[in-house]
GULUM-445615 format. One record per atom (N, C-alpha, C): residue in three letters; x, y, z; residue number from 1. Coordinates in pm, whole numbers, plus 50000, padded with zeros to 5 digits. Example, Ala and Ser with C-alpha at 12.3 -4.5 7.8 and 13.67 -1.06 7.14 Angstrom:
% GULUM-445615
['Ala', [51319, 49431, 50780], 1],
['Ala', [51230, 49550, 50780], 1],
['Ala', [51320, 49670, 50780], 1],
['Ser', [51285, 49775, 50708], 2],
['Ser', [51367, 49894, 50714], 2],
['Ser', [51290, 50003, 50787], 2],
//
This chain:
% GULUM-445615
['Unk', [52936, 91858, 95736], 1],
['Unk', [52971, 91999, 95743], 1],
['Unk', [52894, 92074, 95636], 1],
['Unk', [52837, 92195, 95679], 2],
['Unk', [52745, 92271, 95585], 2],
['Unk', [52858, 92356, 95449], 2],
['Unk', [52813, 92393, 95339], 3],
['Unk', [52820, 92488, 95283], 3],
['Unk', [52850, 92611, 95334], 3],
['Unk', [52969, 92635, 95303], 4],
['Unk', [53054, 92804, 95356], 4],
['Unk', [53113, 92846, 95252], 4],
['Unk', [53061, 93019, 95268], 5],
['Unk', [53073, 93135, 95166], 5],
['Unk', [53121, 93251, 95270], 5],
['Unk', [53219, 93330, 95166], 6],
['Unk', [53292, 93417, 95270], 6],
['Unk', [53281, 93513, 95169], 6],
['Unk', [53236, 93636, 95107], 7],
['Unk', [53193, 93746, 95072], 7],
['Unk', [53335, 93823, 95080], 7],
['Unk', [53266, 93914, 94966], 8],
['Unk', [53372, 94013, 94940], 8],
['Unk', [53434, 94121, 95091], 8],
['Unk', [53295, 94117, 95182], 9],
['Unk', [53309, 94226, 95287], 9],
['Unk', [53424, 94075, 95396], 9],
['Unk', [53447, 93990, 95359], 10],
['Unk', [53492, 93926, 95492], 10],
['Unk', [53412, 93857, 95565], 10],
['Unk', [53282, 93822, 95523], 11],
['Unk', [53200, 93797, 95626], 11],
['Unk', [53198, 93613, 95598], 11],
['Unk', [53175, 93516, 95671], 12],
['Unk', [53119, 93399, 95647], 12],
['Unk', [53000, 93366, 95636], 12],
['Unk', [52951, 93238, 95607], 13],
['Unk', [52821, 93286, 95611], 13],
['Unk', [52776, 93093, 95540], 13],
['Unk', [52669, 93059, 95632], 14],
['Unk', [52703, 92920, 95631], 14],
['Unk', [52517, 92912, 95567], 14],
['Unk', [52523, 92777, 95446], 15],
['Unk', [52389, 92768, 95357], 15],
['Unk', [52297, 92666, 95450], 15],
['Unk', [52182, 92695, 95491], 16],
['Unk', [52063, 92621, 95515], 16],
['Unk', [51891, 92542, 95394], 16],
['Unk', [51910, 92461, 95417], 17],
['Unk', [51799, 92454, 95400], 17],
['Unk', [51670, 92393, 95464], 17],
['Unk', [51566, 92413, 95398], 18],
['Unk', [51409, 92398, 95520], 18],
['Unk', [51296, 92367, 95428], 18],
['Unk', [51235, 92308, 95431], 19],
['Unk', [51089, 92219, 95396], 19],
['Unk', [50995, 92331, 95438], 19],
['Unk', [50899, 92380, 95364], 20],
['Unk', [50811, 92467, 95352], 20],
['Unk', [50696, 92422, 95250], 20],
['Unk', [50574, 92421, 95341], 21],
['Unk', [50454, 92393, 95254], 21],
['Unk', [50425, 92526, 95193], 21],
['Unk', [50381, 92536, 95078], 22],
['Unk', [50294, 92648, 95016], 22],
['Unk', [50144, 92680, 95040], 22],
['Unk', [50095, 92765, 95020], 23],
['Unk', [49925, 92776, 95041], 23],
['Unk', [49868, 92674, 94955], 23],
['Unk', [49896, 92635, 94872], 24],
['Unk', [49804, 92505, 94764], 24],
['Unk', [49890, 92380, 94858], 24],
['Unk', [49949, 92400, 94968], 25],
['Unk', [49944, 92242, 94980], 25],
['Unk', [50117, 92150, 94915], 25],
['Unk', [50200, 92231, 94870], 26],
['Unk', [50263, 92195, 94776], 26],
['Unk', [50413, 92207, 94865], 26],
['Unk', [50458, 92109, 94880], 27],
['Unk', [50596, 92114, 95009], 27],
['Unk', [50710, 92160, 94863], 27],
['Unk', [50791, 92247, 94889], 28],
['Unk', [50917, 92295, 94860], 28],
['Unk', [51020, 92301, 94920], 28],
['Unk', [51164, 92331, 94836], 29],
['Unk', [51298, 92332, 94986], 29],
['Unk', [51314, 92457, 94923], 29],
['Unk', [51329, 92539, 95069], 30],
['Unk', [51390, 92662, 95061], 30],
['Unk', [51538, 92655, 95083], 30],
['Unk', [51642, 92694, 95005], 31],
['Unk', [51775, 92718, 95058], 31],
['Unk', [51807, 92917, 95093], 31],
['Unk', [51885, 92899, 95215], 32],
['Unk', [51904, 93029, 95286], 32],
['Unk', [52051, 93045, 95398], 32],
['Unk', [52123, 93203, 95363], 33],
['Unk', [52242, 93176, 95405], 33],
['Unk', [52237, 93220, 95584], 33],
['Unk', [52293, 93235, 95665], 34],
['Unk', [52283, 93281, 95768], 34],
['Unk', [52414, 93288, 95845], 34],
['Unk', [52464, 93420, 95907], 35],
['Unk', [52612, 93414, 95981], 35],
['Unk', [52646, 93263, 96071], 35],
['Unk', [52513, 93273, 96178], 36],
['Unk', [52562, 93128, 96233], 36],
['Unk', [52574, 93006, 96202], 36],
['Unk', [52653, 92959, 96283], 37],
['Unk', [52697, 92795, 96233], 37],
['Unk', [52597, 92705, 96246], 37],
['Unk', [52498, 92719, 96331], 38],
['Unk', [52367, 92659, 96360], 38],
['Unk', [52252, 92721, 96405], 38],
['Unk', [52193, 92742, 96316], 39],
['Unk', [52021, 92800, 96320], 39],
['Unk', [51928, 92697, 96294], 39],
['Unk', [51823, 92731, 96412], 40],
['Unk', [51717, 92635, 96430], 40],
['Unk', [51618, 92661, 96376], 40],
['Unk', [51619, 92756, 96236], 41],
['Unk', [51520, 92761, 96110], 41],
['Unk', [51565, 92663, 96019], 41],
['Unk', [51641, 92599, 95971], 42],
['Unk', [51695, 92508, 95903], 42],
['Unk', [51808, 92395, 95962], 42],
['Unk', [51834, 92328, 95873], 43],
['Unk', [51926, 92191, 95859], 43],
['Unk', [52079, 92276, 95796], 43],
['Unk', [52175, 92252, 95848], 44],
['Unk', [52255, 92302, 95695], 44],
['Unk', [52287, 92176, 95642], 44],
['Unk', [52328, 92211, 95487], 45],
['Unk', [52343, 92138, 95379], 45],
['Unk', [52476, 92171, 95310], 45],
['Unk', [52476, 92135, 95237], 46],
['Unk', [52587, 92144, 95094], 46],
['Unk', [52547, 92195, 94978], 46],
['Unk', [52601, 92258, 94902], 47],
['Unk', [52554, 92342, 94757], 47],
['Unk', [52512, 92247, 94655], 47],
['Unk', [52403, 92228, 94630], 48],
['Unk', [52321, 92139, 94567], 48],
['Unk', [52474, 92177, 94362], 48],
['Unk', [52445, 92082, 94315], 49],
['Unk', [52545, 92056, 94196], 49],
['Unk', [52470, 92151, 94117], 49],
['Unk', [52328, 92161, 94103], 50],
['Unk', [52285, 92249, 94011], 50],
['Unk', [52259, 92395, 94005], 50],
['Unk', [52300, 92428, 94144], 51],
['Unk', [52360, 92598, 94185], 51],
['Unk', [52466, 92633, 94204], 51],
['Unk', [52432, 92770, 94190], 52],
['Unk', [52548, 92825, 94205], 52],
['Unk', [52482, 92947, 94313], 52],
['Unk', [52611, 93013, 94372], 53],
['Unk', [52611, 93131, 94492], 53],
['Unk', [52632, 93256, 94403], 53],
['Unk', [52556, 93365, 94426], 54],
['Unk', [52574, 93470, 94395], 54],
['Unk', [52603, 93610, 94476], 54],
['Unk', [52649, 93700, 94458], 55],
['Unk', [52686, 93768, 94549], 55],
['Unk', [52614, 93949, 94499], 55],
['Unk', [52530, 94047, 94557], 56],
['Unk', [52518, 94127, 94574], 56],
['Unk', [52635, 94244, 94563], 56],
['Unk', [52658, 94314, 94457], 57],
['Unk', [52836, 94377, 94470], 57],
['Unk', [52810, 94477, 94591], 57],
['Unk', [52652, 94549, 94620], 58],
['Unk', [52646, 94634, 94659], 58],
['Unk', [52656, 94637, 94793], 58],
['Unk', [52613, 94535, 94843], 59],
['Unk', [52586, 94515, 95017], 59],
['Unk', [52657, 94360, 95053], 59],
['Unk', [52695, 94276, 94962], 60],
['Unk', [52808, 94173, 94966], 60],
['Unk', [52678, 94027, 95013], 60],
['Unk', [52536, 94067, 95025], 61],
['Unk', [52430, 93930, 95012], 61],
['Unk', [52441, 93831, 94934], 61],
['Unk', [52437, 93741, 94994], 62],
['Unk', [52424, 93620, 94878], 62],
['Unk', [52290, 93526, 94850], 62],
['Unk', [52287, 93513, 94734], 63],
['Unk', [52184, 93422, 94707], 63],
['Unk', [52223, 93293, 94615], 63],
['Unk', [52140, 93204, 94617], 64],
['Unk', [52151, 93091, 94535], 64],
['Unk', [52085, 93097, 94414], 64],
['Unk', [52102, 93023, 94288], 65],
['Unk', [52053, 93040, 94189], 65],
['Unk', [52076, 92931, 94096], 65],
['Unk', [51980, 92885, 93991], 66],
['Unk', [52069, 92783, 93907], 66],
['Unk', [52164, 92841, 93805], 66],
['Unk', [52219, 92738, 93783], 67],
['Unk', [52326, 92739, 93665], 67],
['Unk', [52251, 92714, 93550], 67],
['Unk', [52298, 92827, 93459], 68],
['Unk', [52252, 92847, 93353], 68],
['Unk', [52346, 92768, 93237], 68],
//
Protein backbone atom coordinates (compact mmCIF):
# COMPACT_ATOMS: atom_id res chain seq x y z
CA UNK A 1 0.00 0.00 0.00
CA UNK A 2 1.37 3.46 -1.09
CA UNK A 3 1.99 6.51 1.08
CA UNK A 4 -1.27 8.68 1.88
CA UNK A 5 -1.49 12.40 2.74
CA UNK A 6 -4.71 14.17 3.29
CA UNK A 7 -4.12 18.09 3.31
CA UNK A 8 -5.49 20.74 5.10
CA UNK A 9 -8.21 21.37 2.07
CA UNK A 10 -9.51 17.55 2.59
CA UNK A 11 -7.98 16.31 -0.27
CA UNK A 12 -6.00 12.77 -0.41
CA UNK A 13 -3.39 12.38 -2.24
CA UNK A 14 -1.28 9.19 -2.69
CA UNK A 15 3.13 9.43 -3.07
CA UNK A 16 4.78 7.98 -6.30
CA UNK A 17 7.90 7.37 -7.30
CA UNK A 18 9.84 7.01 -10.91
CA UNK A 19 13.42 6.40 -12.25
CA UNK A 20 14.48 9.27 -14.43
CA UNK A 21 17.71 9.57 -16.37
CA UNK A 22 19.25 13.08 -16.43
CA UNK A 23 20.93 14.73 -19.55
CA UNK A 24 24.62 13.59 -18.27
CA UNK A 25 23.37 10.13 -18.21
CA UNK A 26 22.85 10.01 -14.42
CA UNK A 27 19.53 7.82 -13.30
CA UNK A 28 17.72 9.53 -10.21
CA UNK A 29 14.30 8.74 -8.21
CA UNK A 30 11.89 11.27 -8.51
CA UNK A 31 9.21 11.17 -5.68
CA UNK A 32 5.64 12.84 -6.65
CA UNK A 33 2.10 13.14 -5.10
CA UNK A 34 -0.95 12.56 -7.28
CA UNK A 35 -4.99 12.38 -6.38
CA UNK A 36 -5.15 8.87 -7.94
CA UNK A 37 -4.67 5.65 -6.41
CA UNK A 38 -2.83 4.45 -9.50
CA UNK A 39 -0.93 6.43 -12.06
CA UNK A 40 0.97 4.99 -14.80
CA UNK A 41 3.81 7.73 -14.42
CA UNK A 42 5.07 6.00 -11.38
CA UNK A 43 5.16 2.95 -8.89
CA UNK A 44 3.67 4.07 -5.53
CA UNK A 45 5.84 3.74 -2.59
CA UNK A 46 6.11 4.54 1.07
CA UNK A 47 7.72 7.73 2.68
CA UNK A 48 11.27 7.04 2.46
CA UNK A 49 12.59 7.42 6.65
CA UNK A 50 14.68 10.33 5.59
CA UNK A 51 11.65 12.65 4.50
CA UNK A 52 9.40 14.32 5.44
CA UNK A 53 5.89 15.82 3.60
CA UNK A 54 5.38 19.32 3.43
CA UNK A 55 2.45 21.21 2.83
CA UNK A 56 1.90 24.61 0.86
CA UNK A 57 -0.47 26.78 3.54
CA UNK A 58 -1.53 28.63 0.51
CA UNK A 59 -3.00 26.23 -2.06
CA UNK A 60 -2.69 22.98 0.45
CA UNK A 61 0.41 21.22 -2.31
CA UNK A 62 2.57 18.98 -1.02
CA UNK A 63 6.03 18.26 -1.43
CA UNK A 64 8.71 16.03 -0.07
CA UNK A 65 11.80 17.11 1.50
CA UNK A 66 14.58 15.90 3.83
CA UNK A 67 14.69 16.06 7.37
CA UNK A 68 16.77 18.41 8.66
Amino acid sequence: MAYQHTNSKGVTYYLYKSEVTLRGGKPQTIFFFAKTSNNPKGTPTDLPADREVRENPRNGFLTISKKK
